[in-house]
GUMI-962008 format. One record per residue (C-alpha): z, y, x; residue number from 0. Coordinates in nm, 3 decimals. Layout:
N
<r <Z, Y, X>, NUM>
...
END
This chain:
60
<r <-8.543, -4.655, 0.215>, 0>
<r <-8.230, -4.737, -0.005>, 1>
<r <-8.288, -4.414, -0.216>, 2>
<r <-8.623, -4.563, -0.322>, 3>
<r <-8.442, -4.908, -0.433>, 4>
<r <-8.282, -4.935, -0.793>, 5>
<r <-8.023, -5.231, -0.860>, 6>
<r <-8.057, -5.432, -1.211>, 7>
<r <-7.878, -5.734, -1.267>, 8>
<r <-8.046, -6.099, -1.379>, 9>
<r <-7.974, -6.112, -1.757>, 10>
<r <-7.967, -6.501, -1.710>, 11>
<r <-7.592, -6.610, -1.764>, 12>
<r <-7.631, -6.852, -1.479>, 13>
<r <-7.799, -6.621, -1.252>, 14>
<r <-7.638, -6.298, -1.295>, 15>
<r <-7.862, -6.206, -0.875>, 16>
<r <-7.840, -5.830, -0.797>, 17>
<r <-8.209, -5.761, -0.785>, 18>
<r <-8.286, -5.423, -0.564>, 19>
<r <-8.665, -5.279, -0.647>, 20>
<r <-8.853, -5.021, -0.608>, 21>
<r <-8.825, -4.722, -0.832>, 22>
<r <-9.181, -4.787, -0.910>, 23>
<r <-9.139, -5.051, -1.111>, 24>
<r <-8.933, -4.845, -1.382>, 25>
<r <-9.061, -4.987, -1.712>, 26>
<r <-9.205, -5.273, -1.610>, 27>
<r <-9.140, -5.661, -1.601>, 28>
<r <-9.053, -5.820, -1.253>, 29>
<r <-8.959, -6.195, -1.219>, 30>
<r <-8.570, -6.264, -1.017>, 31>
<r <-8.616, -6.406, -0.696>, 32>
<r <-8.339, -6.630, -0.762>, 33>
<r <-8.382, -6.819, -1.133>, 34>
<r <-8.790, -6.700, -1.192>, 35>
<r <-8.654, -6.518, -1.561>, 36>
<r <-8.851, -6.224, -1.611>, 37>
<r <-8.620, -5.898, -1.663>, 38>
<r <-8.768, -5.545, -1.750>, 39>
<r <-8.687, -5.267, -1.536>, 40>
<r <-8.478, -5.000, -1.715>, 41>
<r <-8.732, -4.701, -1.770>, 42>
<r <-8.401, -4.438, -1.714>, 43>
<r <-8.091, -4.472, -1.555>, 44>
<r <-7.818, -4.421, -1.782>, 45>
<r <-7.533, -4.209, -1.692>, 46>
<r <-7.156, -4.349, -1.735>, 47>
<r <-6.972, -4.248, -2.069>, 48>
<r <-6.725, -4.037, -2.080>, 49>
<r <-6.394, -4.112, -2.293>, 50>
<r <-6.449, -3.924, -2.624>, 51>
<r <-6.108, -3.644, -2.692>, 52>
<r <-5.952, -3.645, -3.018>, 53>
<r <-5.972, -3.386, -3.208>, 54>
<r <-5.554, -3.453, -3.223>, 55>
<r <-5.513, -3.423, -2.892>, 56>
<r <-5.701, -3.125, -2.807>, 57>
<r <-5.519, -2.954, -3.112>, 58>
<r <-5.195, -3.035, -3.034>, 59>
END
């Protein structure tokens, strides 16, 4: 069942709860079970950066 959960965090500074819900709700607008803010689901997931080369370093 975890692989149908996706983890946002509470944008409320004096929340900050780890919400877990259901990949179902990508794109919309669930309330936090622990302040009552509503926080939109991310519609993606979006991958880590990676460090950007420089062009210096991959020259030299």
């Amino acid at each position: 069942m975890a692989d149908h959960l996706i983890r946002i965090m509470c944008p409320n500074l004096a929340c900050r709860r780890v919400l877990a819900v259901p990949i179902t709700a990508r794109g919309k607008i669930v309330k936090c079970s622990g302040c009552g803010k509503n926080v939109r689901v991310p519609q993606t997931t979006v991958p880590p950066a990676e460090p950007k080369k420089s062009e210096d370093a991959a020259a030299g």
